[in-house]
Structures are given as C-alpha cells and as structure tokens.
C-alpha positions in Angstrom: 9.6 -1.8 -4.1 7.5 -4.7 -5.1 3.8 -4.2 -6.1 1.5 -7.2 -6.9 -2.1 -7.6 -7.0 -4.8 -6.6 -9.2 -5.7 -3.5 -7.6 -1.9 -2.2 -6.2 -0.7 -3.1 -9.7 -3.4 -0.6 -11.6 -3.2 2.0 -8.9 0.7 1.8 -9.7 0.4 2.0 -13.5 -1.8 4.9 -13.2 -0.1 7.2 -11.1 2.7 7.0 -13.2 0.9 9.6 -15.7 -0.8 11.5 -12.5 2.1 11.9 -10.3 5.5 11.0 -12.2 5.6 7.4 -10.4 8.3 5.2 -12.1 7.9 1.9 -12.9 11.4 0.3 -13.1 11.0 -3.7 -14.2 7.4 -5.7 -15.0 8.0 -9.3 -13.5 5.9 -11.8 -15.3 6.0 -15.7 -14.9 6.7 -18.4 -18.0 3.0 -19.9 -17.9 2.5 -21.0 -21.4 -1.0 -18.5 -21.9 -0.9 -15.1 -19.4 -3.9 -13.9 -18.7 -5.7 -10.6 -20.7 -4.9 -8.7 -17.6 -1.0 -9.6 -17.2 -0.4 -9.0 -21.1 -2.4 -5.5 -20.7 0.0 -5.0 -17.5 3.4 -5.8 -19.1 2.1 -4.0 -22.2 1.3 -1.0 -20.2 4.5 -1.3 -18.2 6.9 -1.4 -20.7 5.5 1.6 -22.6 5.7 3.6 -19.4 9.6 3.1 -20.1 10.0 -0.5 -17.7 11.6 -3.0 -18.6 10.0 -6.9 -19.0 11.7 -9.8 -17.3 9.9 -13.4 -17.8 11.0 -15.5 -14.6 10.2 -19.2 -13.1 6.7 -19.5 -11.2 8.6 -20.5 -8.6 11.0 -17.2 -8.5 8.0 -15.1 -9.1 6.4 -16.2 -6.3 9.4 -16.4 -3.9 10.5 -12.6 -4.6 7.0 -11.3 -4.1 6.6 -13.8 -0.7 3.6 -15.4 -2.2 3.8 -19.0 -2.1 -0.1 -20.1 -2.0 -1.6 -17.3 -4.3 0.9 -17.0 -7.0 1.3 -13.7 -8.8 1.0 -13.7 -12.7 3.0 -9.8 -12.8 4.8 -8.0 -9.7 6.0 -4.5 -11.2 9.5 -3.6 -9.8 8.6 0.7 -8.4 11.5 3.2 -7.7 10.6 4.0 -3.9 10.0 7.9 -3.9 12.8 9.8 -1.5 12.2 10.4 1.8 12.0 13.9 1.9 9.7 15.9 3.6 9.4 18.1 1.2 6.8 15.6 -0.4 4.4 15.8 2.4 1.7 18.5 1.6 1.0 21.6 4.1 -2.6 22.1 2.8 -4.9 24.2 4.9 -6.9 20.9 6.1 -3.4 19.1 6.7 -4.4 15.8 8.5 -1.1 13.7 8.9 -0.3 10.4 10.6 3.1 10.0 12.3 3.7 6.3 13.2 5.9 6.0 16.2 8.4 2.7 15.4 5.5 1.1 13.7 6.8 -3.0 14.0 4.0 -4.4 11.3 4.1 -3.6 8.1 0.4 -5.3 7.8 -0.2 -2.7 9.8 1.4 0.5 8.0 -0.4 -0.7 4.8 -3.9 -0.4 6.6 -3.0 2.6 8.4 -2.0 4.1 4.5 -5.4 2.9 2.9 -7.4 4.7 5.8 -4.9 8.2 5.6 -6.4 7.8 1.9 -9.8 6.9 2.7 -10.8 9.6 5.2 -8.8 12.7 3.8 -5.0 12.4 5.1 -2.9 14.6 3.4 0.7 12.4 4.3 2.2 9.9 6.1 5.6 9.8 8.5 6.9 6.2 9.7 9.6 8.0 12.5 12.4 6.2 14.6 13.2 2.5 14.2 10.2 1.0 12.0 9.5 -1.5 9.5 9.5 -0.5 6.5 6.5 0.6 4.8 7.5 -0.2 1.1 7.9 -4.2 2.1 5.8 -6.3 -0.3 3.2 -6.8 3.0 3.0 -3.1 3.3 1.9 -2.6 0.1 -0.7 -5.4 -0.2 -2.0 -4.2 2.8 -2.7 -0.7 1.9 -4.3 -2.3 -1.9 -2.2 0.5 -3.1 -2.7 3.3 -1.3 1.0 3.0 0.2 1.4 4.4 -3.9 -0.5 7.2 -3.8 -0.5 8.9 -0.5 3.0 10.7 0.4 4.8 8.6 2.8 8.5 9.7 4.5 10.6 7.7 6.3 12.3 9.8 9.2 14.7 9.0 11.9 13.8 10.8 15.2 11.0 12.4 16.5 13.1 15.4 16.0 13.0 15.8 12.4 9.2 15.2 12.3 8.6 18.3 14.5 11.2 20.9 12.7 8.7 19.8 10.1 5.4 20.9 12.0 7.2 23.7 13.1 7.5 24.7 9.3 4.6 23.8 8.6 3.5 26.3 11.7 4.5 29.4 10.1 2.6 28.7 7.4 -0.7 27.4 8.6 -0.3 29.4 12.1 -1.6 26.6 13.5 -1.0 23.0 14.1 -2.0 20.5 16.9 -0.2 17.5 17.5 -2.8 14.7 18.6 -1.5 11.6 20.4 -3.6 8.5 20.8 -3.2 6.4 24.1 -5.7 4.3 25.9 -5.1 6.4 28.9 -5.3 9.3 27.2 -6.4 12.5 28.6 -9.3 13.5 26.7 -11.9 11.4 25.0 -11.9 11.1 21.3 -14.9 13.1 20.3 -14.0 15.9 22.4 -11.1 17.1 20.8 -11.3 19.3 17.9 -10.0 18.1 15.0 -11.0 20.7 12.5 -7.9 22.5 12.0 -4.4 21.0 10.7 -3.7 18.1 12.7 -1.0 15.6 12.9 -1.7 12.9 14.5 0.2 10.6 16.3 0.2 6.4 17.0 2.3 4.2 19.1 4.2 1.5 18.6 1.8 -1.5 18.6 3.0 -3.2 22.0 5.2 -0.1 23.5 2.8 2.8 22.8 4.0 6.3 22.6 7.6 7.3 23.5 7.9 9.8 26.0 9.2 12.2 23.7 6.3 12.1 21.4 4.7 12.2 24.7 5.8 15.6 25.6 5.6 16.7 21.7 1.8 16.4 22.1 -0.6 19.1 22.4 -3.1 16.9 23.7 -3.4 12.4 23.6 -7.0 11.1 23.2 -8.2 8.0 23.7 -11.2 6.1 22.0 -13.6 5.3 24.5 -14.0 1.3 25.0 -17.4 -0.6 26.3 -16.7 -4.1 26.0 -14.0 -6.1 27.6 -11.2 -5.2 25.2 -8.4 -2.3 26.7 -7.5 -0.7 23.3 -7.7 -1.6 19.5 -4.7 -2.3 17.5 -2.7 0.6 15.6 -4.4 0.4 12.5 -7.9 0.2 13.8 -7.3 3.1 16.0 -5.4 5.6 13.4 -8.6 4.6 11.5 -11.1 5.6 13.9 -9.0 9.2 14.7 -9.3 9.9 10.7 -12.6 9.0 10.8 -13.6 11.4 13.8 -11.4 13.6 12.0 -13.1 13.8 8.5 -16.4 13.4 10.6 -15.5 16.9 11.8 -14.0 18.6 9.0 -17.5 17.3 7.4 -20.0 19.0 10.0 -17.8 22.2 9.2 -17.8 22.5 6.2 -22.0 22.3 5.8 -22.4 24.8 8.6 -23.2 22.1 11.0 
C-alpha cells in the first residue's frame, strides 16, 4: 500500500520497530532541495531495510492520486495478511465489522475512531473497497497502520471467528447499527466484548448480518436528518462503547 502524509508517513516509520511493519520502497520526487522532513524520511526508510526511488513530480503525484497537494515522499508498505489470526481476543474486545463498506474515505475514518475510542480490530467483510487504497489511508491519518484490519469474504468467516473468540471470552455480543433499529443506543450494554456491526453506506445491513445479530441499535435522531453516514455512526457506537467501559471501570 501507499502511505503519504506527514502524520501516516511517521506513524508508518514507527511501527516498523513496534510491530514488525515493513517498509518496502521510499518514493521521493527530483525537486532540486527536499525538505529536512523528506531527507529524515528517506533516511529513516532506507535504514529500516527499503529501498529509495527518486521519480518525476508529476509520477509522484499521479501514483499517490494527489494532483493539487503534491507529496515530497510516499513510502511503498507490505499490506499485512488477512488473517484473522491478527485480530486480538482481549477481554474488552470491541471490533468493527464493516458490511460491503463502498468508500474508502469512509473505512479510513471508521479505522482512526476504532483507534481513538479503544477498538481492539477491524473486519471489512463481503464485496468492499479496499481499505489499504491511498484514500483509505489518508483518511484514517494512519491509523489504517496500526489497528489490525482483515479483509474477509462472507459473513460466514467473520462469525466462525466470534464463535472462537466465544469459547474463549464465554461471551460475545454482536451489535448491529440500523436507523430502525430495535433498541436505542444508550440502552444497550456495551461493557463486555462486543463486535459491532455497520452497513453498507446506501444498502444498510444484509439480512444475514441481520439475523447474526444479537441485538441492532439505533442512535437516536432530533433534527430533520434520518441517520448519519457510516463513519459518523461507527464513531458514535465506539464512543458509547468506551463511554461505558469508562463508567465501569471507576465503579460508576
């Protein structure tokens, strides 16, 4: 995968000491004097074992699909396997399941809030963009990097996971969100492990993740808007989640 930007680009250099990430290629551009940060990147880089290309502007900015703000650097990263042995079974497992995500805008946000609010993993199931794509990653400011993300074909494969993840944990509910959901967000306990599930952004839930589902909640609405979009509402579900988890944890 391609990561660019300041932050995405750091995130990406550190983790390959913290967690074994591999950085394949630094891309840099031929401008005549690089700035401090691009020479400490490609420095960096290449001692982590990559390998530095110099390329056109123009190229540079084409591959990373970046034609007004051109990148100086865009490190080329070995995409980790999809595996599901990568996603963690913690005792406060919180994990997002995306449903045939379409927006890859969308699948970086969700990652940056799995990080933000506790999320132990990330599942992109069925026909879905991909969550590695160059907008994916600039939209998660490189959390897409750090928190463990599988890509998995059928809703099928997701649950011989929980069901794994079941006998170790005893327990695990399986949360959908749904505008006409049957029980309101704050009302649902989200204390224990808890995967939780979003639609697809215009479809919504399939009907098998449908009947997968211990319960679907939906996040109440006062104005004259129906729903949120995907990201905003995985957002607000981790949020209630950690919200919970927090009020535990101090005896609250």
């Amino acid at each position: 995968m391609l990561v660019q930007g300041v932050r995405p680009v750091t995130v990406a250099l550190d983790a390959v000491d913290r967690s074994g990430l591999v950085v394949d290629a630094v891309l840099h551009d031929d401008r005549p004097s690089p700035s401090q940060w691009a020479q400490d990147v490609v420095s960096r880089a290449v001692a982590s074992g990559a390998t530095a290309y110099e390329l056109s502007a123009e190229l540079l900015a084409e591959l990373a699909e970046q034609e007004q703000d051109r990148p100086e650097v865009v490190l080329v990263v070995v995409q980790p396997a999809d595996d599901v042995a990568r996603l963690p079974v913690p005792a406060d497992l919180l994990t997002v399941v995306l449903d045939r995500p379409s927006s890859p805008g969308n699948v970086g946000s969700i990652a940056r809030s799995v990080d933000a609010f506790g999320g132990t993993g990330l599942v992109v199931c069925g026909h879905a963009c991909d969550p590695y794509e160059p907008r994916a990653v600039r939209a998660s400011t490189g959390s897409a990097l750090t928190v463990p993300t599988v890509r998995l074909g059928s809703p099928r494969e997701v649950l011989a996971w929980v069901e794994a993840a079941r006998r170790d944990l005893g327990r695990v509910a399986v949360v959908g969100t749904d505008e006409h959901g049957e029980v309101e967000l704050a009302d649902a306990d989200l204390t224990g492990p808890t995967v939780v599930v979003t639609g697809n952004e215009t479809r919504g839930l399939s009907s098998a993740w449908r009947e997968a589902c211990d319960l679907v909640v939906h996040i109440p609405m006062t104005g004259t808007a129906s729903s949120l979009n995907a990201a905003n509402a995985t957002s607000v579900v981790l949020y209630e989640a950690a919200r919970q988890r927090r009020r535990v944890s101090r005896g609250g």
